[in-house]
C-alpha positions in Angstrom: 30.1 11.8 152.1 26.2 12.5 152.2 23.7 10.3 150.2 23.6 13.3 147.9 26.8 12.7 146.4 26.6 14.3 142.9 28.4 14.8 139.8 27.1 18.8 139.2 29.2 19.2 136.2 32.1 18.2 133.9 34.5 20.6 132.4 37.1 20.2 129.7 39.5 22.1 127.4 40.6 20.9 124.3 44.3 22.8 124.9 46.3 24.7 127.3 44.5 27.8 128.4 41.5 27.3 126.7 38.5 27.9 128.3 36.8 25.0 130.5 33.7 23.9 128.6 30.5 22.7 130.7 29.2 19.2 128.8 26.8 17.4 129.8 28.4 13.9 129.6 31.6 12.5 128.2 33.9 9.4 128.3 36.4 8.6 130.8 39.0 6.9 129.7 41.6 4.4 131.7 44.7 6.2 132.5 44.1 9.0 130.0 41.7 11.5 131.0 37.8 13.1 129.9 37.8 12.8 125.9 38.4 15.6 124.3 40.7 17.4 127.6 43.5 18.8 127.1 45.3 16.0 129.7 44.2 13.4 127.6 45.3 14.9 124.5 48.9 15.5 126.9 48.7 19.7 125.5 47.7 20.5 129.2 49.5 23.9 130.5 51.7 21.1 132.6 52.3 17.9 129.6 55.2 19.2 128.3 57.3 20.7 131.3 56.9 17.1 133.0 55.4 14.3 130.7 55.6 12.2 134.2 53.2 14.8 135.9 50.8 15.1 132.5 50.2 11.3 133.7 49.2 11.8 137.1 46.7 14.1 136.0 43.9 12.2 134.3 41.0 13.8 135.8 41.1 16.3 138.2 37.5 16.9 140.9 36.6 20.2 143.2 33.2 20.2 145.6 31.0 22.6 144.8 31.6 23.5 148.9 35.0 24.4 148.2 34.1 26.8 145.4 31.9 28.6 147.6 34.0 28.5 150.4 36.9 30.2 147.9 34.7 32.9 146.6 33.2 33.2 150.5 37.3 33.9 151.3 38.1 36.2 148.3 35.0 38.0 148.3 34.4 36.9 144.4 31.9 35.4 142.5 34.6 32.9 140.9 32.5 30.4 138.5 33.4 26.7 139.0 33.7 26.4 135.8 37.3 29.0 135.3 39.0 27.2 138.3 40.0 24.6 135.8 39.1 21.3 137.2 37.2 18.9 135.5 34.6 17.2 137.6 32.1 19.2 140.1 30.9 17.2 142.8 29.0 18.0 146.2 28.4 15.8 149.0 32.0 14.4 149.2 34.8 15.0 151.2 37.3 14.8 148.1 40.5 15.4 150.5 39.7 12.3 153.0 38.7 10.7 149.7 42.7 10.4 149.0 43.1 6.8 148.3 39.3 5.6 147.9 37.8 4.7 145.1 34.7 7.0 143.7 32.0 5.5 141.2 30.3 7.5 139.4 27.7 5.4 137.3 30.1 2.6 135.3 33.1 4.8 136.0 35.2 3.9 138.5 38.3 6.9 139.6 40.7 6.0 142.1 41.6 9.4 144.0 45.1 9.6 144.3 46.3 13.0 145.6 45.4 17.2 146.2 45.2 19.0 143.1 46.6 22.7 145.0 45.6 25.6 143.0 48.9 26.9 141.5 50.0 30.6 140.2 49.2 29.9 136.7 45.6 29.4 138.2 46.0 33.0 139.9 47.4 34.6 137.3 44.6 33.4 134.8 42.0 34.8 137.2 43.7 37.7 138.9 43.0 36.7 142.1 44.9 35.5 144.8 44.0 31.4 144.4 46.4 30.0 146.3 44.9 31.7 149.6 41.3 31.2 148.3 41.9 27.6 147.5 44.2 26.6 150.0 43.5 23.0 151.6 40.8 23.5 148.9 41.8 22.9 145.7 39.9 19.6 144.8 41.7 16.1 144.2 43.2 14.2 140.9 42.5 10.9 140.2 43.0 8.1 137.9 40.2 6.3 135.7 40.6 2.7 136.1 36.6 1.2 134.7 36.1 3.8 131.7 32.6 4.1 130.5 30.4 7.3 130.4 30.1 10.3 132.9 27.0 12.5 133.0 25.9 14.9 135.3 23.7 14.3 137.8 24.9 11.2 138.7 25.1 9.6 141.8 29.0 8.9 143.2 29.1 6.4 145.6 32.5 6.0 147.6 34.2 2.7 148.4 37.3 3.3 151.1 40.8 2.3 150.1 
């Protein structure tokens, strides 16, 4: 992690399939998710095949570096904002972040596993996401101090 560490953006979707909307701050909530995502609201494309899994998947984080590194694979122009994750950070090694705890202002996430771009992700874009994003595909994490994300803030990164 650099000193830079950012929060760039924060998407969510109020149901399955919906288009990820850019906000500019929202509330994270303990063990539920962004308000107003579809996670939180368990009508995420994955709730109801596997309520267990729609748990694990409070928030979900991508680096901007990985984004570019997927488009710089595909040869695309693939916004950030379509590749369905809800946080966009740079500055942060979100895969050796696995286990850490990330604070972002009062928030505090504890990151607890890869978030691999799936099929539905590929079929959604028409584009091969599984090579793009492969070893790329951001983490998910848990919310466990809620309080208020908004972009621009700094993360700061605390080992586990």
């Amino acid at each position: 992690m650099t000193e830079q560490a950012r929060l760039l953006d924060i998407f969510i979707a109020p149901d399955a399939g919906a288009p990820m909307q850019s906000v500019e701050r929202c509330w994270a909530l303990v063990e539920t998710g962004l308000e107003g995502d579809r996670y939180a609201r368990r009508c995420g494309t994955f709730s109801a095949r596997n309520p267990a899994v729609a748990g694990s998947r409070p928030v979900s984080l991508i680096a901007a570096e990985a984004v570019a590194e997927c488009n710089e694979r595909l040869g695309t122009d693939i916004a950030a904002q379509v590749m369905r994750r809800n946080l966009l950070v740079s500055g942060i090694d979100l895969k050796a972040a696995i286990g850490s705890v990330l604070y972002i202002g009062e928030v505090e996430l504890e990151v607890m596993s890869t978030c691999p771009p799936c099929s539905y992700l590929s079929r959604l874009l028409g584009a091969d996401m599984r090579a793009g994003l492969r070893n790329l595909g951001g983490v998910r994490a848990t919310v466990r101090e809620p309080g208020e994300l908004e972009v621009g803030t700094a993360i700061e990164l605390v080992p586990g």
